[in-house]
C-alpha positions as CSV (number, residue, x, y, z in Angstrom):
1,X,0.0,0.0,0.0
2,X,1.1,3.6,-0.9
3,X,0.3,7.1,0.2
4,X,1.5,10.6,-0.7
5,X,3.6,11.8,1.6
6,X,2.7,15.2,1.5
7,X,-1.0,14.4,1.5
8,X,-0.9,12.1,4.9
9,X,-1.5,15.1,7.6
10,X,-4.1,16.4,5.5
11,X,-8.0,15.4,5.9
12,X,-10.4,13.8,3.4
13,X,-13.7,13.7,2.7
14,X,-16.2,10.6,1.2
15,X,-19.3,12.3,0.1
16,X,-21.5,9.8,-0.8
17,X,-25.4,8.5,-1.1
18,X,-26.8,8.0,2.8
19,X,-27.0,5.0,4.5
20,X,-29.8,2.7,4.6
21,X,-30.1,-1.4,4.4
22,X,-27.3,-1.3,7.5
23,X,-24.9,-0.3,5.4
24,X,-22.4,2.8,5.3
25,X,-24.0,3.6,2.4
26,X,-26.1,1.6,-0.2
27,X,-25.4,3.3,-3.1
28,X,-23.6,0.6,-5.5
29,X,-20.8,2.9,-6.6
30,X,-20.1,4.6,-3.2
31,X,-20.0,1.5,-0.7
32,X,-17.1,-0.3,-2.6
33,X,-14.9,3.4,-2.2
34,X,-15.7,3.1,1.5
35,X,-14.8,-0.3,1.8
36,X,-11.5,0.8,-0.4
37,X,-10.2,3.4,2.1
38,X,-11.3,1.1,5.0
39,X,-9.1,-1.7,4.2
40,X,-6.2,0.2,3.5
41,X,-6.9,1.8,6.7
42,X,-6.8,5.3,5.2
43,X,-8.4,8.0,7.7
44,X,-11.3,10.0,6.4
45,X,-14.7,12.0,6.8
46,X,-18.1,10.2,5.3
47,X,-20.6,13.1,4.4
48,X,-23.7,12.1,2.3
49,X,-25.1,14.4,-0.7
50,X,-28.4,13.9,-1.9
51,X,-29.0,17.1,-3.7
52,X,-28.4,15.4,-6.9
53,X,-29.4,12.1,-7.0
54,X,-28.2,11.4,-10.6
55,X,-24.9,12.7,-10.3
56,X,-22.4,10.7,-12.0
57,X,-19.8,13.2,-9.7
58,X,-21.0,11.2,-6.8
59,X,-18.9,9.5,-4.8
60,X,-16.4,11.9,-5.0
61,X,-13.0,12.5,-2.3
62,X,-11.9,16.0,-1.7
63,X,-8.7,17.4,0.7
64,X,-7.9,20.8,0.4
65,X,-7.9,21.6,-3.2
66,X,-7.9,18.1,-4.3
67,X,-10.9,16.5,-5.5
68,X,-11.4,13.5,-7.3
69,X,-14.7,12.8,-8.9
70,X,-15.9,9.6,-9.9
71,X,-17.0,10.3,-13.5
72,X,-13.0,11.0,-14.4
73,X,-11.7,8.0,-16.3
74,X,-11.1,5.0,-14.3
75,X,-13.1,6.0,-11.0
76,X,-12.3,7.6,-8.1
77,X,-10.5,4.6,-6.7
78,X,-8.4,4.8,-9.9
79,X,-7.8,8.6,-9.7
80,X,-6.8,7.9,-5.8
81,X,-4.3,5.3,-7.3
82,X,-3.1,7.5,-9.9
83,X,-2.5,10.0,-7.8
84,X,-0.1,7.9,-5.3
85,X,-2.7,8.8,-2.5
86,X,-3.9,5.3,-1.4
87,X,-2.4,2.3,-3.4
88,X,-3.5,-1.7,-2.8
89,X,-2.8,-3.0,-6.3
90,X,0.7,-1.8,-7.0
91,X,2.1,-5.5,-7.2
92,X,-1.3,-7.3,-9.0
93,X,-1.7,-5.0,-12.0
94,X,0.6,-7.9,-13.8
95,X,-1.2,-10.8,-12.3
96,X,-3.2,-12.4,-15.1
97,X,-6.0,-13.9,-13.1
98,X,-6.7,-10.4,-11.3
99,X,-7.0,-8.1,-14.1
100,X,-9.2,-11.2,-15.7
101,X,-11.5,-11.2,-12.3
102,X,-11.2,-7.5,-12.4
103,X,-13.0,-7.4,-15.5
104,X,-15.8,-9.6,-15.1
105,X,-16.8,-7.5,-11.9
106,X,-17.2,-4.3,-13.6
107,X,-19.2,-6.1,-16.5
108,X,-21.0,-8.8,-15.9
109,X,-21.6,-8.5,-11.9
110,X,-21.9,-4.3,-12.4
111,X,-24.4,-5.0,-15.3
112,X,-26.3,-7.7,-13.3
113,X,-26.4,-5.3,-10.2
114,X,-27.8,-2.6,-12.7
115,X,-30.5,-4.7,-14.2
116,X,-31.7,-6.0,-10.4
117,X,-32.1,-2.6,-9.1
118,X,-33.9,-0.9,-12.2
119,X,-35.7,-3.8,-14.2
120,X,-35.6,-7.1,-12.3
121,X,-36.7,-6.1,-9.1
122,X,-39.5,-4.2,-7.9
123,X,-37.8,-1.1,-8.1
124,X,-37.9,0.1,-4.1
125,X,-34.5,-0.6,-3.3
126,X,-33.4,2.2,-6.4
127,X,-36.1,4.3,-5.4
128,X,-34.6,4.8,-1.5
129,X,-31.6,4.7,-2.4
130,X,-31.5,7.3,-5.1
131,X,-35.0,9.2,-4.7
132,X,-35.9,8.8,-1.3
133,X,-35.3,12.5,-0.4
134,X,-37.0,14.2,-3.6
135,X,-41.0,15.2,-4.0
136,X,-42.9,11.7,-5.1
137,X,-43.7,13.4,-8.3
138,X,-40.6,14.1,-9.3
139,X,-39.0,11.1,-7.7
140,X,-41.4,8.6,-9.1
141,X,-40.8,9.9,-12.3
142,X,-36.8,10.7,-12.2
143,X,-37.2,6.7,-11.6
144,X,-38.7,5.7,-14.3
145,X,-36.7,8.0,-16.2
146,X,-33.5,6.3,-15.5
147,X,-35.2,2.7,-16.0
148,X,-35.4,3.7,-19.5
149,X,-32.2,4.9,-19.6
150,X,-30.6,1.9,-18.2
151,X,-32.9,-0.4,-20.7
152,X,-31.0,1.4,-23.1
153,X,-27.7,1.0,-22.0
154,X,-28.1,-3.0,-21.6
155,X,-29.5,-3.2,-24.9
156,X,-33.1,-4.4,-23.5
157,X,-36.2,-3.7,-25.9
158,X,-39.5,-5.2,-26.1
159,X,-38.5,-7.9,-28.4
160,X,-35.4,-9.4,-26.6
161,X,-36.6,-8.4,-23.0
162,X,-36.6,-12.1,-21.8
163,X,-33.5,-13.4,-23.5
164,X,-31.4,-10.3,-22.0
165,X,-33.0,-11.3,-19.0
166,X,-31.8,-14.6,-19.4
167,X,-28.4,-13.9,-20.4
168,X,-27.2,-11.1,-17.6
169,X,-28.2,-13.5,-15.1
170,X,-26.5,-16.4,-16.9
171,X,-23.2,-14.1,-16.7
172,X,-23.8,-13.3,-13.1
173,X,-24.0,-17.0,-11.8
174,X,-20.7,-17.8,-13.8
175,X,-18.8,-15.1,-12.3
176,X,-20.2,-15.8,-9.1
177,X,-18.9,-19.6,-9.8
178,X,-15.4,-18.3,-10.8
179,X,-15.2,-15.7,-8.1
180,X,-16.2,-18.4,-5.3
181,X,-13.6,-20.6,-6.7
182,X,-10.8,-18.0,-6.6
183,X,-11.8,-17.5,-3.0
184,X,-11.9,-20.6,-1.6
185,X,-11.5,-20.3,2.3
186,X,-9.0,-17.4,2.4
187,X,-9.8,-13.7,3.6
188,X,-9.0,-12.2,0.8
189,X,-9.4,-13.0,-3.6
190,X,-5.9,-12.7,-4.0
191,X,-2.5,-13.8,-2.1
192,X,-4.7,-13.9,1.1
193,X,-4.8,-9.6,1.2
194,X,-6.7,-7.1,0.2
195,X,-6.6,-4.7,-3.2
196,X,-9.4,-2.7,-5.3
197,X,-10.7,-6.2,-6.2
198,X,-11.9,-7.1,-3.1
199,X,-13.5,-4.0,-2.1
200,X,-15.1,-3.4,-5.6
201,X,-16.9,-7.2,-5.1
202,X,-17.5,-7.2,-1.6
203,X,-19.4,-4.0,-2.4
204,X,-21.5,-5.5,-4.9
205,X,-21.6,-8.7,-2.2
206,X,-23.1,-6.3,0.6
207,X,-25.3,-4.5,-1.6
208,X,-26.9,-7.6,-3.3
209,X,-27.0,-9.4,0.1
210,X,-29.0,-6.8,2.1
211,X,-30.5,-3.3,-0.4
212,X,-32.1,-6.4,-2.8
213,X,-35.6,-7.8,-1.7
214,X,-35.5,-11.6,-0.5
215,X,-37.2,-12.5,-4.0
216,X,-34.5,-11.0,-6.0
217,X,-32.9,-13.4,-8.7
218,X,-29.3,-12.1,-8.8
219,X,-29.7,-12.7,-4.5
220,X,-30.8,-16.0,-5.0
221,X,-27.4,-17.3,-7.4
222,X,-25.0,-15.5,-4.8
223,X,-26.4,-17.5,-1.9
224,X,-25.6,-20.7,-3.6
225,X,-22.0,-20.0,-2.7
226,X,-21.7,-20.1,1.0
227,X,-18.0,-19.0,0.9
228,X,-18.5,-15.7,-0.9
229,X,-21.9,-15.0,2.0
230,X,-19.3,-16.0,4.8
231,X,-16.5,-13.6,3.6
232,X,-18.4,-10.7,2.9
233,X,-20.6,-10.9,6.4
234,X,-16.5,-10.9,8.6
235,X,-15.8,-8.5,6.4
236,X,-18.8,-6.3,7.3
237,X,-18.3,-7.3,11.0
238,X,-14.6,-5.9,10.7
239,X,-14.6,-3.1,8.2
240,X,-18.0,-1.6,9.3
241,X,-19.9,-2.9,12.5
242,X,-16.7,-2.3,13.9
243,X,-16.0,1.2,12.8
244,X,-17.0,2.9,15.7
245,X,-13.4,2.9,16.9
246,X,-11.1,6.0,16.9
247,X,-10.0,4.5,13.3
248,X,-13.5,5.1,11.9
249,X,-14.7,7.5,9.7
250,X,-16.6,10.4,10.6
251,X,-19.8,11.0,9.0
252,X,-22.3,13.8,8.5
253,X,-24.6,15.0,5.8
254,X,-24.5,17.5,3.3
255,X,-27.8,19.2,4.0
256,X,-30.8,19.0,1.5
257,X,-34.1,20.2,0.9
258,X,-35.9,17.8,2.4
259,X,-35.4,16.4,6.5
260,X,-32.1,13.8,6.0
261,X,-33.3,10.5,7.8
262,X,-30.7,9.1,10.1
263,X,-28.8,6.2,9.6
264,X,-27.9,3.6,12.2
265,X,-27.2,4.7,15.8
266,X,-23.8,3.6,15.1
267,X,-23.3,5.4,11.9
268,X,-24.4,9.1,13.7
269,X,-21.3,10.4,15.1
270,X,-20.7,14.7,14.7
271,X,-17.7,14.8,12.6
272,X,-15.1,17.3,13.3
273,X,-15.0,21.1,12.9
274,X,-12.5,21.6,9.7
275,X,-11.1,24.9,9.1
276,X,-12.6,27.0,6.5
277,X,-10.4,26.7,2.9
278,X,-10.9,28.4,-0.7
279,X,-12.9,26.5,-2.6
280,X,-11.9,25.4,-6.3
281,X,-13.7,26.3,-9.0
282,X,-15.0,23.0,-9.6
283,X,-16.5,22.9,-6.2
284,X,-17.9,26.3,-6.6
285,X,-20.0,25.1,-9.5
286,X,-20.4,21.6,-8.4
287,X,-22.7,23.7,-5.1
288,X,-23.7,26.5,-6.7
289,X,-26.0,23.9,-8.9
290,X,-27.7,23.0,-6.2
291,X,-30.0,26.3,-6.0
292,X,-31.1,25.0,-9.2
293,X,-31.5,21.5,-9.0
294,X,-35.2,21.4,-8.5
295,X,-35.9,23.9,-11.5
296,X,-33.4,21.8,-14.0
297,X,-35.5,18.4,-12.7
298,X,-38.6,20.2,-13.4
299,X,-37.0,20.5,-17.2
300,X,-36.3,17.5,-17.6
301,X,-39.0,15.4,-16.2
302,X,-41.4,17.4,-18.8
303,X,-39.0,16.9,-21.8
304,X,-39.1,13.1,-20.8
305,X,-42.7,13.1,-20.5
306,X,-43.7,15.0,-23.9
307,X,-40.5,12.7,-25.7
308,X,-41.8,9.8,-24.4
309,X,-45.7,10.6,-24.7
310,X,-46.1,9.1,-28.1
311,X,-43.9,5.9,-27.3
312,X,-45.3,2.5,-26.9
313,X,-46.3,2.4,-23.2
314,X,-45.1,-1.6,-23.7
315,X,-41.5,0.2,-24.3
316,X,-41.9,2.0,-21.0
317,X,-43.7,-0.4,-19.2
318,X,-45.3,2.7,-17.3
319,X,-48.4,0.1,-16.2
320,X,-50.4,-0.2,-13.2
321,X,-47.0,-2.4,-11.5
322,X,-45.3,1.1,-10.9
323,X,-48.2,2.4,-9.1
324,X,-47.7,-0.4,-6.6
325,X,-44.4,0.7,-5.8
326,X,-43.8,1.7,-2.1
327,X,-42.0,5.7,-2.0
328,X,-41.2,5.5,1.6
């Protein structure tokens, strides 16, 4: 593991989606950057943002000037690598059998993931996670905005519905099967300690295991592999549960404009008063969208609504099953 040297006395930030499902935060992209910075026992501050609920800026790490967003190419666990700031995978980037792993993660089990939460599941996990905080109008139909959207992106129409259905799931129990294998009974996926690997699947572990509904497919092919259940619950025992130590991060929430629900007890601590810096000019504009987040939401829900009103409502599947979803 590497850090900058110059960057060690300085404090960093997580802002991330809140915390629901006992977890740090149940947001698919942000709980495996948590998990990241937690095994390389890396210091930091969790805040949660849920002004903008379909920001692709989200997570995101900031210290001082430095930011690192997590739409920049590779990730933010990438750009943290890059950057020498936190480094777990400087000795497997030539391993074979971990780039290989690496790569069926962030396709196969990161489509798989996709598809439960939007399209194979009954949609409340998404909603909470992402939505829970907005006005149900314009919650309910950001939703079912970005249900289209990710129809799109997996290549899912009317016609080949069921056999896309078929085949993501087909993907996920084989890179389940190779994933348990690699495992085995160590701690760890690879040389018996930790890397990006680890904390990029045992997010997607976590996630699947406790945000999905008890009826959810994807759930039902991880929990045929005991082995992968057993090493992501220790690792949620040590890396989380237990995180209420001095080591642990401190968390608050960056305030909306709605009343932020709490989170565990044990996930409620007051994080420290930091002393007032400049702000970069990406952070300036990054905030100052905020004041117009509702208005630019408002947009966009009605150019989705007058695209989309001549479109097969089969397409859309805007049918009476959405109206039975729960907005809690």
């Amino acid at each position: 593991m590497e850090h900058a040297g110059d960057r060690e006395s300085e404090e960093f930030t997580v802002v991330a989606r809140k915390p629901y499902f006992d977890l740090p935060t149940a947001c698919p992209l942000c709980l495996p950057l948590f998990i990241y910075l937690k095994l390389a026992h890396f210091p930091f501050r969790l805040s949660f943002n849920s002004i903008f609920p379909d920001s692709d800026q989200i997570p995101y790490v900031e210290s001082g000037t430095y930011v690192a967003y997590n739409n920049e190419n590779g990730g933010v666990i990438e750009r943290l690598k890059r950057d020498g700031i936190v480094d777990l995978d400087s000795e497997f980037h030539s391993v074979p059998d971990w780039v290989a792993m690496k790569a069926l993660i962030s396709s196969w089990l990161a489509d798989a993931m996709m598809y439960e939460l939007w399209v194979g599941s009954d949609g409340k996990s998404a909603y909470k996670i992402y939505y829970s905080d907005l006005s149900l109008p314009i919650g309910k139909v950001l939703f079912l905005k970005q249900v289209y959207s990710v129809k799109q992106r997996l290549g899912i129409t009317k016609d080949n519905a069921e056999q896309r259905e078929d085949e993501i799931y087909k993907r996920a129990k084989i890179a389940y099967g190779a994933l348990s294998t690699r495992l085995g009974d160590q701690n760890f996926l690879f040389d018996d300690r930790p890397s990006s690997l680890d904390a990029t699947f045992l997010g997607h572990v976590l996630v699947t295991l406790h945000a999905l509904p008890e009826t959810s497919v994807l759930r039902s092919k991880l929990l045929e592999h005991n082995n992968i259940v057993g090493y992501a619950e220790k690792l949620k025992m040590e890396l989380i549960e237990s995180s209420s130590s001095s080591s642990g991060p401190q968390i608050h929430s960056v305030p909306s404009s709605s009343t932020q629900k709490r989170g565990p007890s044990n996930w409620s601590s007051k994080p420290k008063s930091k002393p007032k810096r400049e702000k970069t000019e990406e952070e300036k504009t990054f905030k100052r969208r905020a004041k117009y987040f509702l208005a630019a939401q408002l947009v966009a829900v009605l150019l989705f609504l007058s695209v989309m009103g001549g479109s097969d409502a089969d397409d859309m599947e805007l049918d009476d099953e959405d109206e039975g979803i729960v907005y809690d």
